[in-house]
C-alpha positions in Angstrom: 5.2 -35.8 5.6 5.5 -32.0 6.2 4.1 -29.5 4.4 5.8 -26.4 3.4 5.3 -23.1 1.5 2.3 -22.6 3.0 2.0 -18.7 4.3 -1.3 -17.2 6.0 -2.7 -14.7 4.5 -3.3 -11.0 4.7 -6.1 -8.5 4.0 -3.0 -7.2 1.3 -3.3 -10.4 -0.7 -4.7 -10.2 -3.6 -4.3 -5.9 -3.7 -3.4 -3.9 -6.6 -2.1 -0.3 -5.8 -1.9 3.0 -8.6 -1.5 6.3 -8.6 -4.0 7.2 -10.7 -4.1 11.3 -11.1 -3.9 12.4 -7.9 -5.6 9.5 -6.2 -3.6 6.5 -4.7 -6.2 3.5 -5.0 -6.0 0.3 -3.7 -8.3 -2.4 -5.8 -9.5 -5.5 -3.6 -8.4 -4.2 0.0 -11.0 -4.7 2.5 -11.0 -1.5 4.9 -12.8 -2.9 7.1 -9.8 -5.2 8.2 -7.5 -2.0 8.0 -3.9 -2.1 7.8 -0.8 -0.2 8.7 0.2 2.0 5.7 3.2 4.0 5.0 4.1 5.4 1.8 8.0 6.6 0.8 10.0 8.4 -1.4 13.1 6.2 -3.4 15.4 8.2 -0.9 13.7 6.4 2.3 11.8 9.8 3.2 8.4 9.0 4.5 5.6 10.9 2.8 2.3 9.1 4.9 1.9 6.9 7.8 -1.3 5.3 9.6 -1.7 3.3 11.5 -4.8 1.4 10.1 -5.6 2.3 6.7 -9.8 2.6 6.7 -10.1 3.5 3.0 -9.5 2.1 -0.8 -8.2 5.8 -2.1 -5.9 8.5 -0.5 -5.0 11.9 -2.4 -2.0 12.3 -3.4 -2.0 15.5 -4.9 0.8 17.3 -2.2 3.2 14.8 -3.9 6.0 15.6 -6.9 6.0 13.3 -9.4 8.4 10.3 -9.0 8.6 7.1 -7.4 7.2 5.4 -4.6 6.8 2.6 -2.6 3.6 1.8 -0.5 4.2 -0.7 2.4 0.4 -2.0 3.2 0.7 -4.8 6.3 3.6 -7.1 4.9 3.4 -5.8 1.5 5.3 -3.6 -0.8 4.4 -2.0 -3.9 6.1 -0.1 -6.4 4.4 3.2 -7.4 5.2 5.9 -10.1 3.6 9.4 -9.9 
């Protein structure tokens, strides 16, 4: 038989992004298998990018308040500020 559904996983499996005041923190991300991050705007403009994310919190403080979405590896979250 074949087997299907089955997807590999990520270091962004099992993460849980927030704002949180002016922190962005990432619960359950292991830094030390770091991951390309880039944060937008809802109009597509990009506030952050790196290349390989090393830790579980960024400041965010430079941003307005709105929303955002956080691509972390092959992952998307949505954020509110």
């Amino acid at each position: 038989g074949t087997v299907t559904g089955i997807g590999q996983t990520t270091a962004a499996d099992g993460v849980k992004a927030a704002i949180v005041g002016d922190e962005l923190r990432l619960v359950g991300y292991d830094s030390s298998q770091p991951l390309p991050a880039a944060l937008y705007g809802m109009n597509g403009s990009l506030f952050m990018s790196v290349k390989a994310l090393t830790a579980d919190a960024v400041n965010v403080s430079s941003l307005p308040k709105g929303i955002y979405i956080l691509k972390l590896g092959d992952k998307s979250f949505k954020l509110y500020k």
